[in-house]
C-alpha positions in Angstrom: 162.3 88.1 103.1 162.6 89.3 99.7 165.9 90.6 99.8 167.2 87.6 101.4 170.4 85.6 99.7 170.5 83.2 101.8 169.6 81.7 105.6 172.1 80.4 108.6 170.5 78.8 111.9 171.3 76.9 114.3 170.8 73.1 115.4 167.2 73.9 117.8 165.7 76.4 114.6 166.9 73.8 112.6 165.1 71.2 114.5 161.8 72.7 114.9 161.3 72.8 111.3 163.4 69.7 109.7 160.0 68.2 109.9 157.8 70.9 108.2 156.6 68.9 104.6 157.2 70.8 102.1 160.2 72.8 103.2 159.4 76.2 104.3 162.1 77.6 102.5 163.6 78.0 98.7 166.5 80.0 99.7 170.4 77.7 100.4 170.1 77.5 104.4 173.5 76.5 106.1 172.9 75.1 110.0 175.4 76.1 111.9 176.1 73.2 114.2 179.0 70.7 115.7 177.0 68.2 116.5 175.0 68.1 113.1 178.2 68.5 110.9 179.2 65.0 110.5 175.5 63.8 109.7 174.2 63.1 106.7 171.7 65.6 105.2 168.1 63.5 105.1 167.1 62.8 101.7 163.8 65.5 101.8 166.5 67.8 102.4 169.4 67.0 99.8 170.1 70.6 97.7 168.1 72.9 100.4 170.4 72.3 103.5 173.9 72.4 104.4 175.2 71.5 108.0 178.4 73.2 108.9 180.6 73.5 111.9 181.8 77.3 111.3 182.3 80.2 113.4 179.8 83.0 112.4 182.7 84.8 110.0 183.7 81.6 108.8 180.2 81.4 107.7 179.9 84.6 106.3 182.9 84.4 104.3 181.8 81.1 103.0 178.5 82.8 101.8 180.1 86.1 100.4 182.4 83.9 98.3 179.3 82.0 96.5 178.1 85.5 96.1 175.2 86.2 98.8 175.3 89.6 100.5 172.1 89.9 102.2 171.3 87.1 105.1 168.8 86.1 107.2 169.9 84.6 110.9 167.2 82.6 113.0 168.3 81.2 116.3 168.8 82.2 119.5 172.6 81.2 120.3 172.8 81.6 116.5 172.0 85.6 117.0 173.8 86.0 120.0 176.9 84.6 118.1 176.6 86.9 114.9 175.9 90.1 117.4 178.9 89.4 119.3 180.9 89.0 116.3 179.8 92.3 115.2 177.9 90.2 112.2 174.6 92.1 112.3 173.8 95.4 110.7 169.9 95.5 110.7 167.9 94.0 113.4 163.9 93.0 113.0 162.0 92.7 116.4 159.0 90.9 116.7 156.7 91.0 119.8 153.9 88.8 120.4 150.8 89.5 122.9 151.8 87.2 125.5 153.3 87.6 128.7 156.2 85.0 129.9 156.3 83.7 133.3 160.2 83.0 132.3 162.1 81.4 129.2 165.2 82.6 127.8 166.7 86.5 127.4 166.1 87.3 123.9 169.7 87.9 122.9 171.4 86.3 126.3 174.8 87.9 127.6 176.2 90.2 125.4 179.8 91.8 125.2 178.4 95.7 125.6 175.5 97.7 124.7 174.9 97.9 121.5 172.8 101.4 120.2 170.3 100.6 117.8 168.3 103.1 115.5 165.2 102.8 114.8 163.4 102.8 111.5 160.0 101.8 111.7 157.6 100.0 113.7 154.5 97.9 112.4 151.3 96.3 114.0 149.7 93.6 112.7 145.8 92.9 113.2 146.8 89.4 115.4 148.9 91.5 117.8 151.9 91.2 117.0 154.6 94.3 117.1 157.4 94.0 114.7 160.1 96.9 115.3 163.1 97.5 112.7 166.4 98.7 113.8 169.6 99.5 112.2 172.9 98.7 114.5 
């Protein structure tokens, strides 16, 4: 995360961690979200976060303008959206030790398979398997 600008997510990321005292993040975070566009940002959260209804390169565009370049997506749909727009260029996997019964496809439906090369792959003494790929 130290080469991060700047962070965009989506209404459920954005959700899971509204209530997280203090904020997790210092970095500008825009939530990309129709339904949360028109709301008021709550007070705890004036100056940190931005709600915006924007396609993925409308987003992008906004954040290259104000002079970010290197950006951090969280979010499922929020993923799915910037992959299919042709939005990501590096790609960081991480596995936990736990087997699903069921849930959600990582990345859901995508438009066609996308090749991925990998650089490096590290374990972690909890388990956990992070993998980076280039796209």
């Amino acid at each position: 995360m130290s080469h991060i600008d700047a962070i965009v997510m989506g209404r459920g990321t954005y959700e899971t961690l509204s209530h997280m005292t203090p904020w997790p993040y210092e970095l500008p975070v825009i939530v990309l979200s129709s339904s949360l566009a028109s709301l008021p940002i709550p007070e705890h959260l004036i100056g940190k976060v931005r709600f915006l209804n924007h396609l993925p390169e409308e987003a992008m565009a906004l954040l290259k303008k104000e002079g970010h370049q290197h950006i951090y997506i969280d979010g499922g749909q929020i993923v799915q959206s910037f992959i299919n727009s042709g939005l990501i260029n590096k790609l960081i996997i991480t596995r936990l030790p736990i087997l699903l019964g069921n849930g959600r496809s990582l990345f859901g439906p995508i438009q066609q398979d996308i090749r991925l090369k990998h650089i490096q792959t590290i374990t972690f003494p909890s388990g956990f398997v992070q993998s980076h790929y280039e796209i």
